[in-house]
N, C-alpha and C positions, 0 to 999 in steps of 0.2 A: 387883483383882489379888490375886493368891495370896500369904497372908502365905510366906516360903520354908521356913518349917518343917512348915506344914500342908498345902502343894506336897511336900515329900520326904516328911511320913508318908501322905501317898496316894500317893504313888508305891512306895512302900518295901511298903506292903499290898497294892497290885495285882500289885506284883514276885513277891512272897512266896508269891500264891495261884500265878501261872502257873508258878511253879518247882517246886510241888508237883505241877505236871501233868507233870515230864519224869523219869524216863521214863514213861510210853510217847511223850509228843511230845518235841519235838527246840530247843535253843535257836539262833534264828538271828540273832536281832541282840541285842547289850548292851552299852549305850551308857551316859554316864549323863543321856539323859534318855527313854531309847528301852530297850523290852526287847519281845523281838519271838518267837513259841516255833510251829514248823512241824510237821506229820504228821511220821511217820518212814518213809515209803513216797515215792520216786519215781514221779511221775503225770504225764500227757500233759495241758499246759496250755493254753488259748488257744483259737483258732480253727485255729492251723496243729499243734495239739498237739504241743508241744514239750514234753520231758521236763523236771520243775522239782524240784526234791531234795525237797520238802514240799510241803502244801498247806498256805498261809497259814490259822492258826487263832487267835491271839491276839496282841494286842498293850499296850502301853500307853505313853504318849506326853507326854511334860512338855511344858506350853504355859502360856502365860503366865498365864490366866484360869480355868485350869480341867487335870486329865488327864483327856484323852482314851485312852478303854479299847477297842479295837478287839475285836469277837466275831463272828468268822464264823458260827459255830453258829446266833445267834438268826437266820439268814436263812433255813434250813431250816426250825426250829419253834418262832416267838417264842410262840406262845400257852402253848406248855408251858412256857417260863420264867415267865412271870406268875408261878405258885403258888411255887415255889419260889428267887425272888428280888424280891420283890416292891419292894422299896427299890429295889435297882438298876436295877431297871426304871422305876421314875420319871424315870430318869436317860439313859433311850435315845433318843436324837435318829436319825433315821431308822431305818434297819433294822439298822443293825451298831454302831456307835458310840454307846459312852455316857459324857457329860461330868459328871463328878464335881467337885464345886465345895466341897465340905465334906467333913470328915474322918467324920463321920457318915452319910453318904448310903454307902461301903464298907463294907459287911458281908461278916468275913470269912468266916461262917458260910453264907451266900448266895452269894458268891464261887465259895466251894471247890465247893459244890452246883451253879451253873450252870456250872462248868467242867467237872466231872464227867460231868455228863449231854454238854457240847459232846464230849468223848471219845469216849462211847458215838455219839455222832452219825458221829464220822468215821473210826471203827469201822467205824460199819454201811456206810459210802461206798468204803470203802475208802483211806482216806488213811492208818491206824492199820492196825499189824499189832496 
């Protein structure tokens, strides 16, 4: 288990990067254990394309054992992250989510850089004006 200080300074760093992504994206949920940051383009969602205020781009998520950092972007192009987050990519458990267990394993400098480029990504899709 997470000692609860080394649980709030990785949460407090993964907060800190995705707040630096708004503007251009959008915050939609902020909780205190949840902070949640959406497109700023309304898009046709689903199979029945319903219109949804953002397209889900980033999250992070207090849990008991570890936070979990939600990143849609590496589902488009994880190989380009390798180079420029190389740490926190150790730390991606399937294709979107990566469980950070140590205060070391958040680089914020890796952070700010794969968030960056997730921008340019939903840019080019359209979810970013």
């Amino acid at each position: 288990m997470l000692k609860p200080d080394v649980r709030k300074d990785i949460f407090n760093k993964l907060k800190a990067s995705l707040k630096k992504q708004c503007p251009p994206m959008v915050r939609a949920k902020d909780t205190a254990d949840t902070y949640e940051i959406i497109g700023n383009t309304p898009v046709p969602y689903g199979s029945t394309k319903k219109m949804i205020p953002g397209m889900f781009f980033s999250s992070v998520v207090a849990r008991k054992n570890m936070m979990s950092f939600y990143f849609m972007p590496a589902y488009y192009d994880r190989k380009g992250f390798n180079n420029i987050a190389p740490t926190a990519m150790k730390c991606l458990k399937g294709k979107t989510c990566f469980n950070f267990k140590k205060e070391e394993q958040v680089v914020e400098k890796e952070l700010d850089a794969l968030l960056s480029k997730g921008v340019g990504i939903w840019k080019k899709q359209g979810y970013v004006k």
